[in-house]
KEVEXPA-424281 format. One record per residue (C-alpha): x, z, y; residue number from 1. Coordinates in steps of 0.25 Angstrom, whole numbers, always signed. Example, Ala and Ser with C-alpha at 12.3 -4.5 7.8 and 13.67 -1.06 7.14 Angstrom:
residues 2
+-------+-------+-------+-----+
|    c1 |    c3 |    c2 | num |
+-------+-------+-------+-----+
|   +49 |   +31 |   -18 |   1 |
|   +55 |   +29 |    -4 |   2 |
+-------+-------+-------+-----+
end
This chain:
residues 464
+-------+-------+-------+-----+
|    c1 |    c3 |    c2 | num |
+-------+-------+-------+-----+
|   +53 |  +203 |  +226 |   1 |
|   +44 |  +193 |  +234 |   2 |
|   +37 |  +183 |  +227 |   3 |
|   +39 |  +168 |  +229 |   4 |
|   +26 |  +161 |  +237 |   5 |
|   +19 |  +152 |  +226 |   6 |
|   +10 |  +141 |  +233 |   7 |
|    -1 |  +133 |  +228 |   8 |
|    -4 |  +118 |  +232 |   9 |
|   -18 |  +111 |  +228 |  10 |
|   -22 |   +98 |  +232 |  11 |
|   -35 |  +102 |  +240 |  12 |
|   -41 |  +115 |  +238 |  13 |
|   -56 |  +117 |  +238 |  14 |
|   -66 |  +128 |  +233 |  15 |
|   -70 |  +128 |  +219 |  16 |
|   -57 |  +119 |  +214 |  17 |
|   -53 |  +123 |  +201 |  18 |
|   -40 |  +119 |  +206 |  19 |
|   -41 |  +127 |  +219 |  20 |
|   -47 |  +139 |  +213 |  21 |
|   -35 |  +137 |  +204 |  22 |
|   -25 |  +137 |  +216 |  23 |
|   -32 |  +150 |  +223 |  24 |
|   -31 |  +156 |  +211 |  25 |
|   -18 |  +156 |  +209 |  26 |
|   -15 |  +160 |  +223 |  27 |
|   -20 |  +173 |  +223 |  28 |
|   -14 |  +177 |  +209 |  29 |
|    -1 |  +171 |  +215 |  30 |
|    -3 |  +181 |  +228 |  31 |
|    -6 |  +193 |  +218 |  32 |
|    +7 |  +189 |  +211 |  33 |
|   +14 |  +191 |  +224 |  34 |
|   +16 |  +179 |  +229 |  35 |
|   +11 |  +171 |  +242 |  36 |
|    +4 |  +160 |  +239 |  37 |
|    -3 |  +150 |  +245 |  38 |
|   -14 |  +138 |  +241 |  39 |
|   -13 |  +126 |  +250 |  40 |
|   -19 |  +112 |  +248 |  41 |
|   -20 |   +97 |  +255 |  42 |
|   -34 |  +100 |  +256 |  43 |
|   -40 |  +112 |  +259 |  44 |
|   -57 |  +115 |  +259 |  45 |
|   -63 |  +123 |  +270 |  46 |
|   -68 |  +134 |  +262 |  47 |
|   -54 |  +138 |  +255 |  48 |
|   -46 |  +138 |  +270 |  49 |
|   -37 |  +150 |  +271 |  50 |
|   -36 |  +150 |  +256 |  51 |
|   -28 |  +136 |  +253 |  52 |
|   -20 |  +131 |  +264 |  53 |
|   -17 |  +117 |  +268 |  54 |
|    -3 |  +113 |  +263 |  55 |
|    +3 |  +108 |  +277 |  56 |
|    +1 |  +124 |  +279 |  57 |
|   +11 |  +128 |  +267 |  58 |
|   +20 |  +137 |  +275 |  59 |
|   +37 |  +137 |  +270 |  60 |
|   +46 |  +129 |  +265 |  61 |
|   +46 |  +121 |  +252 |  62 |
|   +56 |  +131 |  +247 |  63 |
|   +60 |  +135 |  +231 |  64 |
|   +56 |  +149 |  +233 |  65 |
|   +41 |  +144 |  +234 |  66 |
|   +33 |  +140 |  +224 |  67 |
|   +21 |  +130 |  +223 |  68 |
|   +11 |  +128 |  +214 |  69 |
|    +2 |  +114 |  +214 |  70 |
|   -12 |  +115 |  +210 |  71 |
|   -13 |   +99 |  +202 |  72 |
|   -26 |   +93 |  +198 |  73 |
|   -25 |   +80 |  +204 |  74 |
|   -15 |   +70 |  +211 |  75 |
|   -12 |   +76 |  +225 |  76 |
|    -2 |   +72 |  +237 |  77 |
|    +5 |   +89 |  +234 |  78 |
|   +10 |   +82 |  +219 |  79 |
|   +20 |   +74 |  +228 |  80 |
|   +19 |   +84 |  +238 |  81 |
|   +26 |   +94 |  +227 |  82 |
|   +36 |   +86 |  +227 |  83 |
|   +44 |   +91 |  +240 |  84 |
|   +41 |  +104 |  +238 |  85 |
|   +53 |  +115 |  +235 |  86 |
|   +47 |  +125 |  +230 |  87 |
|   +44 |  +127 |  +214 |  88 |
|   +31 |  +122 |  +209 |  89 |
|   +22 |  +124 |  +198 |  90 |
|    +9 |  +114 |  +195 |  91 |
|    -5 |  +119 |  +192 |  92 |
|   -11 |  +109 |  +184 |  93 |
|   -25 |  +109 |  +185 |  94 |
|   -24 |   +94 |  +178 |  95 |
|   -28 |   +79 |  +182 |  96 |
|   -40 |   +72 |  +177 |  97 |
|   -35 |   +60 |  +168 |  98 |
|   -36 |   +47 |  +176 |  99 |
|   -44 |   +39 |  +166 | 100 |
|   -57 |   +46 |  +168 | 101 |
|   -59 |   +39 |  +181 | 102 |
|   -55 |   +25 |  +176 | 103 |
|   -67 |   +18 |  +181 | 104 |
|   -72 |   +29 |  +189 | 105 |
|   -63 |   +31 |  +202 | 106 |
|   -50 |   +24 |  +200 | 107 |
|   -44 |   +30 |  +215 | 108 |
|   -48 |   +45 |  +207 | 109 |
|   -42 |   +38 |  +193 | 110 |
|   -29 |   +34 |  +200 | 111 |
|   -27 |   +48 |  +206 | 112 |
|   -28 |   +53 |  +194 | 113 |
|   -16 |   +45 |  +187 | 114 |
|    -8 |   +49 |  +201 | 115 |
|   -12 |   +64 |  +197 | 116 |
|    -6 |   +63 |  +183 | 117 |
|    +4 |   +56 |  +189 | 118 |
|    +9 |   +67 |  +197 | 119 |
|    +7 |   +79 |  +188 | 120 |
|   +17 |   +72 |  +179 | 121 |
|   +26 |   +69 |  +193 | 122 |
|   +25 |   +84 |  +197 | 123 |
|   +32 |   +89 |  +184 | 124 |
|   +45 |   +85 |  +191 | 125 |
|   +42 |   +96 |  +204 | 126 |
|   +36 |  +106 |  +197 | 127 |
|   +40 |  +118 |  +189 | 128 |
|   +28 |  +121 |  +180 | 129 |
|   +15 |  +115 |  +178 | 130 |
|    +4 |  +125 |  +175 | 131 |
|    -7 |  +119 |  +168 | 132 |
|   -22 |  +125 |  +167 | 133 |
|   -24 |  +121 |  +154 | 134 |
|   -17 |  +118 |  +142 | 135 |
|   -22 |  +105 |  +143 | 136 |
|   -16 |  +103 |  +158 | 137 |
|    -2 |  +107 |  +152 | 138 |
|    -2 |   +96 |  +141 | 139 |
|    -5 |   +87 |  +152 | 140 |
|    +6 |   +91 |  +160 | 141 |
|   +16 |   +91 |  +147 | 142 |
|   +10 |   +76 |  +145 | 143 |
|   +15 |   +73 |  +160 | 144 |
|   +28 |   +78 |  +158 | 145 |
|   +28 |   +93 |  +162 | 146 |
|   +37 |  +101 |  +154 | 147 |
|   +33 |  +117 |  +161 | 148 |
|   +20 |  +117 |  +159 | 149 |
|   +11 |  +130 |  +157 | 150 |
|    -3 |  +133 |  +157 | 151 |
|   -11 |  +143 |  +165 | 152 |
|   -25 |  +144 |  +166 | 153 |
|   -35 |  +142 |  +179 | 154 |
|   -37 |  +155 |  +185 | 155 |
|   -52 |  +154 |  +185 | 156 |
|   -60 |  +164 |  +191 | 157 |
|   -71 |  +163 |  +182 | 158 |
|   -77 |  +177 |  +188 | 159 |
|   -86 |  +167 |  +196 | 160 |
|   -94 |  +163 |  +185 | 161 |
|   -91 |  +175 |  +174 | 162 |
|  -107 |  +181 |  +173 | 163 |
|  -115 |  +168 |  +176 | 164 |
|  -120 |  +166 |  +162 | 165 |
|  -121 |  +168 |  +147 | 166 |
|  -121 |  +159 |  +136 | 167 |
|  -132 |  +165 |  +128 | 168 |
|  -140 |  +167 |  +141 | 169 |
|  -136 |  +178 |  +146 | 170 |
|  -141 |  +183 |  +160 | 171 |
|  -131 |  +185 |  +172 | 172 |
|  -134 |  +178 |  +184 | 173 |
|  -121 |  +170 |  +192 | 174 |
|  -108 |  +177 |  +194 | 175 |
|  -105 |  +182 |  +207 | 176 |
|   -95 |  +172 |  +212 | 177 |
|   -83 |  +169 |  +222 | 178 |
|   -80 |  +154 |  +228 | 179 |
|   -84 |  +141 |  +221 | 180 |
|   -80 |  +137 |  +205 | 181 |
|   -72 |  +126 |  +202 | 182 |
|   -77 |  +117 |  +194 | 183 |
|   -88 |  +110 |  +201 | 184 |
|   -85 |  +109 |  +213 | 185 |
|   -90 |  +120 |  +219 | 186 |
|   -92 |  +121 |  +235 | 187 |
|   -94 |  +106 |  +235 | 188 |
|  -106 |  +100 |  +238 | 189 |
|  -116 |   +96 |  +230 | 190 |
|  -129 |   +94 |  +224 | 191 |
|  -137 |  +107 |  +222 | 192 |
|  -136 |  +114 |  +209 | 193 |
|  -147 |  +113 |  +200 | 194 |
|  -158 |  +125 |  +199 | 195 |
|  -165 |  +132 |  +186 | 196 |
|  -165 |  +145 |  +178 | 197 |
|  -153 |  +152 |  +174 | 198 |
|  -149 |  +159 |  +163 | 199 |
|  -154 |  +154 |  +151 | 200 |
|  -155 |  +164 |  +141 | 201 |
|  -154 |  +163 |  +126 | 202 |
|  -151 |  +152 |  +117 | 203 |
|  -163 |  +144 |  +115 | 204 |
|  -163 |  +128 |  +124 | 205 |
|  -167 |  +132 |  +138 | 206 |
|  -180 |  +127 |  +143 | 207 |
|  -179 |  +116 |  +153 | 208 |
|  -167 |  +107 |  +148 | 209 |
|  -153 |  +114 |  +145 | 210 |
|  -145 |  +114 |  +159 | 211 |
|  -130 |  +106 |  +155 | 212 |
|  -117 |  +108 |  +165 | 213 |
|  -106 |  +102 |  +168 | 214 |
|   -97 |  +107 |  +178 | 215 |
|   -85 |   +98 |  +184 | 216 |
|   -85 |   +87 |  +193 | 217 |
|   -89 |   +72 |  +191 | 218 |
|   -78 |   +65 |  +184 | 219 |
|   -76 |   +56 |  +174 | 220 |
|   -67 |   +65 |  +166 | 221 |
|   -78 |   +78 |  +166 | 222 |
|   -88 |   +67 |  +158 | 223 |
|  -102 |   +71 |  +163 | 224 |
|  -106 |   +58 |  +158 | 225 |
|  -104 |   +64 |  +145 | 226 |
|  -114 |   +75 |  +148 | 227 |
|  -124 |   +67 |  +153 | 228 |
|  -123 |   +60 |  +141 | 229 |
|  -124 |   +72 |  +133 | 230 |
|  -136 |   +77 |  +141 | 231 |
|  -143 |   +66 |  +137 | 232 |
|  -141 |   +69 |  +122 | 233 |
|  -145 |   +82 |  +125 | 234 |
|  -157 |   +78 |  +130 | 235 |
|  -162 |   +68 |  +122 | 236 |
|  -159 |   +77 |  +110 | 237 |
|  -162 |   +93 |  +112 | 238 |
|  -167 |   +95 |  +127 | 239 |
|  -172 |   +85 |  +136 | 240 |
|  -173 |   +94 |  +149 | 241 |
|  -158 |   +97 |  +149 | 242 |
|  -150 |   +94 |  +162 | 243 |
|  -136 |   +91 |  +166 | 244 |
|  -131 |   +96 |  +178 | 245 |
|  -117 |   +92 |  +183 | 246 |
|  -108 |  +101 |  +192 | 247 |
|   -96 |   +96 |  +199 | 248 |
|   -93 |   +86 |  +212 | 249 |
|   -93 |   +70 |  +206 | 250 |
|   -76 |   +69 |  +208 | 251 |
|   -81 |   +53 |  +203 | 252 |
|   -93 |   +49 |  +211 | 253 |
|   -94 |   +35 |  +201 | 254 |
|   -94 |   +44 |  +191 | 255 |
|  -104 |   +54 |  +194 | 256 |
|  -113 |   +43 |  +199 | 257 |
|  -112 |   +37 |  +185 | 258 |
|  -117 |   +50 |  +177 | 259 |
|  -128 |   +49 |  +185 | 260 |
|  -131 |   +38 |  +182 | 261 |
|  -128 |   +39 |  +168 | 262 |
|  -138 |   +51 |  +167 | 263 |
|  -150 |   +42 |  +173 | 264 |
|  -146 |   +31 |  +164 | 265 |
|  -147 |   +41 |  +152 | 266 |
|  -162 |   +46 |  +159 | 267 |
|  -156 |   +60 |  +161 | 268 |
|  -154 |   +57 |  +176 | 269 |
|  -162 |   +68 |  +180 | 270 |
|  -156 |   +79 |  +169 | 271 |
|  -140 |   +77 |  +176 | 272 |
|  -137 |   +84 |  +187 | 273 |
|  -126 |   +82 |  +195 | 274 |
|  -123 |   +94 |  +207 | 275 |
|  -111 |   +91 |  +214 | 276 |
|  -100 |  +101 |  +219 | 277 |
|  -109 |  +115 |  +219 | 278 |
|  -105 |  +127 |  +224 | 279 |
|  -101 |  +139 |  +215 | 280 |
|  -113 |  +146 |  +214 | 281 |
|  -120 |  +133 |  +212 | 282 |
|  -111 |  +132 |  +200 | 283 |
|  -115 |  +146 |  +194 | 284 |
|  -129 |  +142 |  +194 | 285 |
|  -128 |  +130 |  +187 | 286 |
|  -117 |  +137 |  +177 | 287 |
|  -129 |  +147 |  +174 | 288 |
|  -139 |  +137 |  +172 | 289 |
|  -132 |  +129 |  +163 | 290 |
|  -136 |  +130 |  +148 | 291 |
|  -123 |  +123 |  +146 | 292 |
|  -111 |  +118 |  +152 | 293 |
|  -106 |  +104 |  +146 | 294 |
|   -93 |   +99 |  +147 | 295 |
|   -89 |   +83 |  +141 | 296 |
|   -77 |   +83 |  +152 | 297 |
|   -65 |   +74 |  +145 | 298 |
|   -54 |   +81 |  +153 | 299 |
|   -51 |   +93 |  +158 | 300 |
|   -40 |  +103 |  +161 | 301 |
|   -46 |  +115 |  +162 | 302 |
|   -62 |  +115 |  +164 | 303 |
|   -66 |  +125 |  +173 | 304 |
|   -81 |  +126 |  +173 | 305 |
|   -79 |  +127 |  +157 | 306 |
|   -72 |  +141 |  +162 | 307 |
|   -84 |  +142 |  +171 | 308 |
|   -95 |  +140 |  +163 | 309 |
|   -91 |  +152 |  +151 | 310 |
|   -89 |  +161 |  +163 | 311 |
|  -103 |  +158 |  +167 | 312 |
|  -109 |  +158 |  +154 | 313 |
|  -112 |  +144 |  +151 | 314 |
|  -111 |  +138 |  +138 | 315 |
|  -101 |  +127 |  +137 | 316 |
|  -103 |  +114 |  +127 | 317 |
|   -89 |  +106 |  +131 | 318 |
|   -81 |   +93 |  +124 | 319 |
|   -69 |   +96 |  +119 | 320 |
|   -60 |   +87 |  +129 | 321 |
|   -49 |   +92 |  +139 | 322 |
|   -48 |  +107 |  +141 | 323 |
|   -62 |  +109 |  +140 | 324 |
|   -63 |  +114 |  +128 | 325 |
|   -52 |  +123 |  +130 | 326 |
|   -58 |  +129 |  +141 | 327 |
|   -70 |  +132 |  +135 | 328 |
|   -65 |  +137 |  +122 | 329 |
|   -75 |  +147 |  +116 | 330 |
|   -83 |  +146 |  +128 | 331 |
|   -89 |  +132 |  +124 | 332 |
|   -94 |  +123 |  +113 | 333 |
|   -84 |  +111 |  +111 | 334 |
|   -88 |   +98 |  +108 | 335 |
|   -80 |   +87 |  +103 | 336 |
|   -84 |   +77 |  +109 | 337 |
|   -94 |   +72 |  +120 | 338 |
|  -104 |   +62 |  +113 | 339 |
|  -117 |   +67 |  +120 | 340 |
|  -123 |   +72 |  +105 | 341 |
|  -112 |   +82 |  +104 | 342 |
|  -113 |   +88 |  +117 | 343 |
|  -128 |   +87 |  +117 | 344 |
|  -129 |   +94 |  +104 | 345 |
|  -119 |  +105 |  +107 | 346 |
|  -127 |  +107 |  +121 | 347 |
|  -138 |  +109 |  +112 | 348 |
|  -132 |  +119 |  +104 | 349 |
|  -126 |  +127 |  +115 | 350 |
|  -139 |  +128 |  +122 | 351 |
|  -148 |  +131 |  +110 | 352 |
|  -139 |  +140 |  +100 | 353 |
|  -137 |  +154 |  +106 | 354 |
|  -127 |  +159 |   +94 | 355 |
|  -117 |  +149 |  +100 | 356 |
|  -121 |  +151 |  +116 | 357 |
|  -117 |  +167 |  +112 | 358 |
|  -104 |  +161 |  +106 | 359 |
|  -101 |  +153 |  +119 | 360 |
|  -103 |  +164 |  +129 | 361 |
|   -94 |  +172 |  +120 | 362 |
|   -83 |  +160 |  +119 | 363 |
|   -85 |  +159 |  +137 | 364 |
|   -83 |  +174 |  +138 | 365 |
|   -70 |  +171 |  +129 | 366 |
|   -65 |  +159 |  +138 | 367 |
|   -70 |  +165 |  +152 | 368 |
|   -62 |  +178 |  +148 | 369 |
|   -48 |  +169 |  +144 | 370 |
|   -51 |  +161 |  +156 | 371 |
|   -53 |  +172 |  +166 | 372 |
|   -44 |  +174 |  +177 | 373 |
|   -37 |  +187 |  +175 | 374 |
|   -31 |  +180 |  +163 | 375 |
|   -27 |  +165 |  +169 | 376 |
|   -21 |  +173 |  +180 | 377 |
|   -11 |  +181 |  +170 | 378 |
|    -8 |  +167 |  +166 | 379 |
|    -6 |  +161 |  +178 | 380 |
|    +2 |  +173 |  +181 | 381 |
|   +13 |  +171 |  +169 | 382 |
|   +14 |  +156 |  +172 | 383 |
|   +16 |  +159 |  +187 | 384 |
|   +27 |  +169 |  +187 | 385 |
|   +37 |  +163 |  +176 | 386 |
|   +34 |  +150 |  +185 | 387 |
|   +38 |  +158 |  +197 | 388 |
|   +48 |  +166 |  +189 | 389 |
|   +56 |  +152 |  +187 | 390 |
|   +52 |  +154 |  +172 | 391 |
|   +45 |  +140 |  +169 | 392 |
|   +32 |  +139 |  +163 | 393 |
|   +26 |  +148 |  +154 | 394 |
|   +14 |  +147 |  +145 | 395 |
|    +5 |  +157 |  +150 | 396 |
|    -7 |  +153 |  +139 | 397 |
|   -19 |  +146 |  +139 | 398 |
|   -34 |  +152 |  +140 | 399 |
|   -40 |  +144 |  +130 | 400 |
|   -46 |  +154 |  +118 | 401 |
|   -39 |  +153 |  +102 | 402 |
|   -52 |  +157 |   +97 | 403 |
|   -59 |  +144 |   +92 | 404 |
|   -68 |  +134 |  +100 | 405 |
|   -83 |  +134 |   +97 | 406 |
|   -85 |  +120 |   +94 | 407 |
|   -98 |  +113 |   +91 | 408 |
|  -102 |  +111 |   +77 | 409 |
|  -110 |   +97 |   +76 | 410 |
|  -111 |   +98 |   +61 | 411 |
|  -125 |   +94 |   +60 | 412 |
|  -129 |   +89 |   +75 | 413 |
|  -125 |   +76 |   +74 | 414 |
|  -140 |   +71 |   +70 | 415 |
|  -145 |   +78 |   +81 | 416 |
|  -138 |   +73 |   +94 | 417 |
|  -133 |   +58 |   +88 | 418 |
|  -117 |   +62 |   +89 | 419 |
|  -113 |   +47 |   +89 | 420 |
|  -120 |   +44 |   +76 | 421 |
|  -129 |   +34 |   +77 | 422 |
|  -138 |   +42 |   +88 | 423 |
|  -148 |   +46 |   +79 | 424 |
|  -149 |   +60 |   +84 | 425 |
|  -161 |   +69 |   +79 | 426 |
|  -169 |   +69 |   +93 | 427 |
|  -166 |   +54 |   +97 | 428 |
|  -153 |   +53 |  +105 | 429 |
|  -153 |   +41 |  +113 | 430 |
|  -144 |   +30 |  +111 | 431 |
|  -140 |   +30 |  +125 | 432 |
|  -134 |   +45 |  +124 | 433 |
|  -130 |   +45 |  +110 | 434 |
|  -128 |   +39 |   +96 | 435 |
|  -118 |   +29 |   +95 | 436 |
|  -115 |   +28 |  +108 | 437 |
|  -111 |   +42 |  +110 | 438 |
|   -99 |   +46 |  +118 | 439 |
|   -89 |   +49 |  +108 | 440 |
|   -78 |   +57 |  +110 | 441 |
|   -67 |   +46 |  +112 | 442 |
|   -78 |   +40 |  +124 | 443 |
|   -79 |   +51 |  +132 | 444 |
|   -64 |   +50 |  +136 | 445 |
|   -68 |   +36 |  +142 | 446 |
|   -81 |   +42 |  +150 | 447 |
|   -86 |   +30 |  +158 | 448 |
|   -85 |   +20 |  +145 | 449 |
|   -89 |   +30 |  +136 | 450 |
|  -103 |   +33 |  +143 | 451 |
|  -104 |   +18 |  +145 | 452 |
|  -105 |   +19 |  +130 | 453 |
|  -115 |   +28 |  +130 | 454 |
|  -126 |   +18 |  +136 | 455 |
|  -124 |   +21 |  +151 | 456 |
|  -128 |    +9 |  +160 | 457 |
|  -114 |    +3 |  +160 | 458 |
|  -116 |    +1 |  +175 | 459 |
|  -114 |   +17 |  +176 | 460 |
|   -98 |   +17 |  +173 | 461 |
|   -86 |   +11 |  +180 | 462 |
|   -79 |    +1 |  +169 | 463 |
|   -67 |    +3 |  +163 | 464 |
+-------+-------+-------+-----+
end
C-alpha cells in the first residue's frame, strides 16, 4: 500500500533553528516511514538549498489525499496561507513568546506577538491536531480553544554535544559534531567566543573567577538582566573574578543595549560578556568552559540549551519558571525564584560542593537518556500514524522524569547572600544588587520595572 506524501511548511528555515532542525528532523523519520516528504519555507538560507525548498516550488494539487504539517513558533503569512489548503493538516507547536515581555521594549515585535497568539487560536479551525513540544505548549493550546491536542517531544540530536564534559570534572574533550545547535544562534555572525582553560576538574572554586553561561538569544522574556544582577551578588559575596558570558544573537537590540548598560552601572562591565550569534563549535567550547550554566528565563516552551548543557556535561542552577525546570529535571538544581541572593548562593554551592556536582551529572545522564532522539522519534512515530491513520490525537507521553527534582535547600543561607531581608548579608552585599531591593519572584515577571527597582539608572529601561 503506498504511503500518503506528508509535507512540511516553516516560516524560514535557517541553520541551527530549533525550529528548523525540528522540521528536518521529522523529514527524514517521515521518509524512513515510507512516505515522501518534503520541507519548504518563505525563506530559505543559502546553506540549507537542496534541503528545504521555497514554497512557490510545492509541486501538486492541494488535494485530501496529502497531508501537511505546519511548523508554528511565530505569526507568519502560511497561518492564513493554511487556510486554502485541501489537504489534512496537523500543527507543530513550538509556542509563541507572550506579548507582554516586550511592552516597552519593541512594540512592532510586541504586536506581532499578539497577531501570533491570535492565529494559533484562528488555526484550530483548519487543522486536525495540534502537537505540542511540551506539556506546557499543550495547556496553552487547550487555553486557545484546541480540543486535539497531543504532546510529542523535539527530536533533538543531542549526539552533538554527548562527550563535551562532566559535572564533577571529568576529562573528555568536544564531541565530534554535525551542522550548527540550535539554541544560540549558531552560523550567525558574532563576536568571538571567549578563550581560557578547559575542563575543570574537581569540586573545589576554580582559580580565576567561575565562568557563568547562559545560552538563548537577547530577549526580554530570557531575563539576562536577572543574571547580571545575580553575578553581581556572586561577586560581591563568594568570588570576585567570576564572569558572565552571554550566547545568543540580541532579537531586542534596546534590550541588549540596556544589560549592558546595567552591568557598567552595577561596575561589573568588564565581567559580562556578550558573544553574538557563534557557530557550533564555538558553542562547545564555551559549553566546556563553563563552571555553570544559569538560566532565570521567565518563559519557555521547551529550552533547548537546558538539553544541551546535560548532554555536554555542565552543571545547571535554573529558576523554576515555564518548562524550565521541566526540562531540566534531575539534571539541574531548581530555584524558586530569581532574587540575585538565591541564584548567587546556589551558583555557589554548585561550583564549590562536589557530592552535589556528582549528583547533577548523574540526574543530566537521566535527562539526556529520556531526551535522546531514538526515544522522541518512537513518539513522534505514535503521534504520527494514528494522525495519518484518521485516529485523532493520541498521548504519546512526555519526557519529563517521575523521580523527584533536586531543589536547592536555603535553610540556613539567608544570612549569607541577603535573600530580601534587609541586605545584611555576611560578606557585605551591596544595596544596589541586593537587600530590600531584591527582585522578588512576583518582579521578575515585569523585567524592565522589576530591575528599575533594583537601582539601575532608570534612564536604562523603556517606561511602562
Amino acid at each position: 500500500m503506498t504511503r500518503p506524501e506528508v509535507n512540511q511548511v516553516v516560516p524560514q528555515a535557517v541553520p541551527g533553528d530549533a525550529t528548523t532542525d525540528h522540521a528536518l528532523a521529522t523529514q527524514r523519520l517521515l521518509r524512513e516511514l515510507g512516505h515522501r516528504s518534503e520541507v519548504f519555507a518563505l525563506a530559505v538560507h543559502d546553506d540549507l538549498a537542496g534541503q528545504v525548498r521555497l514554497v512557490q516550488e510545492m509541486q501538486g494539487p492541494s488535494t485530501p489525499d496529502r497531508f501537511l504539517i505546519y511548523q508554528c513558533a511565530s505569526h507568519s503569512p502560511l497561518g492564513d496561507w493554511l487556510y486554502g489548503r485541501r489537504e489534512h493538516i496537523a500543527v507543530y507547536y513550538h509556542n509563541v513568546t507572550p506579548p507582554d515581555f516586550l511592552r516597552g521594549w519593541d512594540p512592532a515585535g510586541r504586536l506581532a506577538l499578539i497577531a501570533g497568539h491570535l492565529q494559533v487560536a484562528q488555526l484550530a479551525r483548519v487543522a486536525e491536531i495540534g502537537i505540542a513540544a511540551s506539556a506546557a505548549n499543550a495547556a496553552d493550546l487547550r487555553a486557545k480553544g484546541w480540543t486535539q491536542v497531543t504532546v510529542a517531544p523535539l527530536l533533538l540530536d543531542l549526539s552533538r554535544f554527548v562527550g563535551g564534559g562532566a559535572c564533577d570534572g571529568g576529562a573528555g574533550g568536544a564531541a565530534s559534531v554535525g551542522p550548527s545547535s540550535g539554541s544560540a544562534d549558531a552560523g550567525r555572525t558574532g563576536g568571538a567566543a571567549r578563550t581560557g582553560d578547559t575542563g575543570r576538574t574537581g569540586g573545589a572554586a576554580p582559580t580565576g573567577g567561575a565562568r557563568w553561561l547562559f545560552v538563548g538569544s537577547l530577549a526580554p522574556h530570557k531575563a539576562q538582566h536577572l543574571l547580571v544582577q545575580a553575578l553581581a551578588t556572586y561577586r560581591s559575596a563568594f568570588d570576585p573574578d567570576a564572569t558572565l558570558t552571554l550566547v545568543g544573537r540580541p532579537v531586542v537590540s534596546s534590550y541588549a543595549r540596556a544589560v549592558d548598560a546595567y552591568a557598567a552601572a552595577l561596575g561589573i562591565g568588564d565581567a559580562v560578556t556578550q558573544t553574538g550569534g557563534i557557530s557550533h563549535q564555538a558553542l562547545l567550547d564555551e559549553y566546556q568552559r563553563a563552571d555553570v550554566v544559569v538560566c532565570a528565563s521567565q518563559h519557555e516552551g521547551f529550552c533547548v540549551p537546558i538539553a544541551e548543557a546535560m548532554a555536554m556535561g555542565r552543571p545547571l542552577v535554573v529558576v523554576d519558571t515555564g518548562e524550565v525546570a521541566t526540562t531540566a529535571g534531575v539534571g539541574g538544581v531548581v530555584v524558586p525564584d530569581a532574587r540575585p541572593g538565591t541564584l548567587a548562593t546556589a551558583v555557589h554551592r554548585v561550583v564549590t560542593d562536589p557530592v552535589l556536582r556528582r549528583r547533577l551529572a548523574g540526574g543530566a545522564a537521566t535527562r539526556v537518556a529520556e531526551l535522546a532522539l531514538d526515544r522522541s522519534r518512537r513518539s513522534m512515530t505514535i503521534v504520527l500514524e494514528r494522525w495519518l491513520s484518521g485516529r485523532g490525537a493520541a498521548d504519546a507521553g512526555t519526557t519529563r522524569s517521575d523521580a523527584p527534582e533536586p531543589r536547592f535547600d536555603q535553610s540556613g543561607w539567608a544570612g549569607a547572600c541577603a535573600l530580601g531581608n534587609g541586605g545584611s548579608g555576611a560578606r557585605g552585599v551591596p544595596d544596589a544588587v541586593g537587600g530590600s531591593d531584591a527582585v522578588g519572584a512576583s518582579d521578575a515577571t515585569d523585567a524592565p520595572d522589576a530591575v528599575t527597582r533594583g537601582r539601575a539608572p532608570a534612564d536604562l529601561w523603556p517606561g511602562r
